[in-house]
N, C-alpha and C positions, 0 to 999 in steps of 0.2 A: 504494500500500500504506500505510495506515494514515494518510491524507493525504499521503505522499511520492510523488514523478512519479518513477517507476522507467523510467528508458529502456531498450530493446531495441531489437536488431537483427532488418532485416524475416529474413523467408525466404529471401528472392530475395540479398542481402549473407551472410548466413551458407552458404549455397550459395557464391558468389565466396571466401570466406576460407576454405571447407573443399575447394575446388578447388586453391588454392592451396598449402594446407599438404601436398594431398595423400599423406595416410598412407592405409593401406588402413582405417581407423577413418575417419578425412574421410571419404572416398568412399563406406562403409556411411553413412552419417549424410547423403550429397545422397541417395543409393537411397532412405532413409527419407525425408528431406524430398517427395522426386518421387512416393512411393507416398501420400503423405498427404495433398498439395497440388499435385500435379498440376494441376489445372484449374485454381486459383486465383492459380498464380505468374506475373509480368511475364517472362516468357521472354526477350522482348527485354531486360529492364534487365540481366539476367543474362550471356545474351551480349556484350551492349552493353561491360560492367565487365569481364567476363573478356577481352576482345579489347584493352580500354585496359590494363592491368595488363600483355597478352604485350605490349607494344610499351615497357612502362615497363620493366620488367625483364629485356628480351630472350629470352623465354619462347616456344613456339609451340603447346605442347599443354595449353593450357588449356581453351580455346575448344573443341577439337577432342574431349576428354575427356570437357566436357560432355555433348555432342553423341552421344557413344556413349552416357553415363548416359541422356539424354532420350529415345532411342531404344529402349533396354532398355526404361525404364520404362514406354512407351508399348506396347510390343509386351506384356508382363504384363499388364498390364489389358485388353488387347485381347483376352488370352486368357483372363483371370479373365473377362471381359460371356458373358451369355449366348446361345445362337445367336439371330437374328433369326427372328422369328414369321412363316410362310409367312400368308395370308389362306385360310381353313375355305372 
Protein backbone atom coordinates (compact mmCIF):
# COMPACT_ATOMS: atom_id res chain seq x y z
CA UNK A 1 0.00 0.00 0.00
CA UNK A 2 1.33 3.15 -1.13
CA UNK A 3 4.85 1.49 -1.21
CA UNK A 4 4.56 -0.10 2.21
CA UNK A 5 4.76 -4.34 2.53
CA UNK A 6 1.55 -4.65 4.56
CA UNK A 7 1.71 -8.20 5.87
CA UNK A 8 -1.33 -10.63 6.28
CA UNK A 9 -2.34 -13.72 7.40
CA UNK A 10 -2.99 -16.67 4.94
CA UNK A 11 -6.51 -18.32 5.18
CA UNK A 12 -5.48 -21.43 6.17
CA UNK A 13 -3.75 -19.58 9.85
CA UNK A 14 -6.65 -17.26 10.29
CA UNK A 15 -8.87 -20.49 10.08
CA UNK A 16 -6.39 -22.15 13.05
CA UNK A 17 -6.79 -18.71 15.27
CA UNK A 18 -10.42 -18.55 14.63
CA UNK A 19 -10.79 -22.24 15.66
CA UNK A 20 -9.12 -21.52 18.43
CA UNK A 21 -10.78 -18.59 19.98
CA UNK A 22 -13.76 -20.28 19.18
CA UNK A 23 -16.75 -17.96 19.61
CA UNK A 24 -19.67 -18.77 17.66
CA UNK A 25 -18.50 -15.39 15.41
CA UNK A 26 -14.99 -17.40 14.91
CA UNK A 27 -16.75 -20.26 13.69
CA UNK A 28 -19.28 -18.16 11.38
CA UNK A 29 -16.01 -16.46 9.90
CA UNK A 30 -14.19 -20.46 9.11
CA UNK A 31 -18.10 -21.23 7.59
CA UNK A 32 -17.27 -18.19 5.48
CA UNK A 33 -13.66 -18.71 4.85
CA UNK A 34 -14.66 -22.66 3.70
CA UNK A 35 -17.66 -21.39 1.47
CA UNK A 36 -15.37 -18.88 -0.35
CA UNK A 37 -12.06 -20.82 -0.45
CA UNK A 38 -12.96 -24.05 -0.22
CA UNK A 39 -10.83 -25.41 -3.15
CA UNK A 40 -8.11 -23.36 -2.79
CA UNK A 41 -7.10 -23.97 1.01
CA UNK A 42 -3.83 -26.24 2.33
CA UNK A 43 -6.37 -28.59 4.37
CA UNK A 44 -3.55 -30.32 5.43
CA UNK A 45 -1.51 -27.19 6.95
CA UNK A 46 -4.71 -26.52 8.64
CA UNK A 47 -5.08 -29.61 10.23
CA UNK A 48 -1.48 -30.02 10.45
CA UNK A 49 -1.55 -26.54 13.05
CA UNK A 50 -4.72 -27.30 14.76
CA UNK A 51 -3.46 -30.97 15.94
CA UNK A 52 0.20 -29.09 17.08
CA UNK A 53 -1.80 -26.26 19.06
CA UNK A 54 -4.24 -29.52 20.81
CA UNK A 55 -1.19 -31.19 22.04
CA UNK A 56 0.57 -27.56 23.04
CA UNK A 57 -2.31 -26.56 25.11
CA UNK A 58 -3.95 -29.71 26.03
CA UNK A 59 -6.99 -29.15 23.96
CA UNK A 60 -8.67 -32.11 21.85
CA UNK A 61 -11.49 -30.41 19.82
CA UNK A 62 -9.85 -28.43 17.64
CA UNK A 63 -8.97 -30.65 15.01
CA UNK A 64 -12.06 -32.49 15.45
CA UNK A 65 -14.39 -29.15 15.09
CA UNK A 66 -12.66 -28.40 12.07
CA UNK A 67 -13.45 -31.51 10.68
CA UNK A 68 -17.20 -31.19 11.38
CA UNK A 69 -16.91 -27.34 9.65
CA UNK A 70 -15.01 -29.06 6.41
CA UNK A 71 -17.64 -31.54 6.33
CA UNK A 72 -20.64 -29.12 6.47
CA UNK A 73 -19.04 -27.13 4.18
CA UNK A 74 -18.42 -29.75 1.63
CA UNK A 75 -21.89 -31.32 1.84
CA UNK A 76 -23.42 -27.23 0.98
CA UNK A 77 -21.80 -27.16 -2.07
CA UNK A 78 -22.55 -30.51 -2.96
CA UNK A 79 -25.88 -29.46 -2.80
CA UNK A 80 -25.66 -26.00 -4.11
CA UNK A 81 -23.79 -28.16 -7.88
CA UNK A 82 -26.14 -28.82 -10.05
CA UNK A 83 -27.42 -32.46 -10.86
CA UNK A 84 -25.04 -34.27 -13.34
CA UNK A 85 -26.10 -34.37 -17.10
CA UNK A 86 -27.41 -37.83 -18.12
CA UNK A 87 -25.91 -38.34 -22.13
CA UNK A 88 -29.33 -37.31 -24.86
Amino acid sequence: MGGATVPVISAEDLIVTKMLAGRPKDIEDVRGILRALLDKLDLRRVRRLLRLLERAIGQDDLASGFGKELAAARRKRRARLPPPRGKD
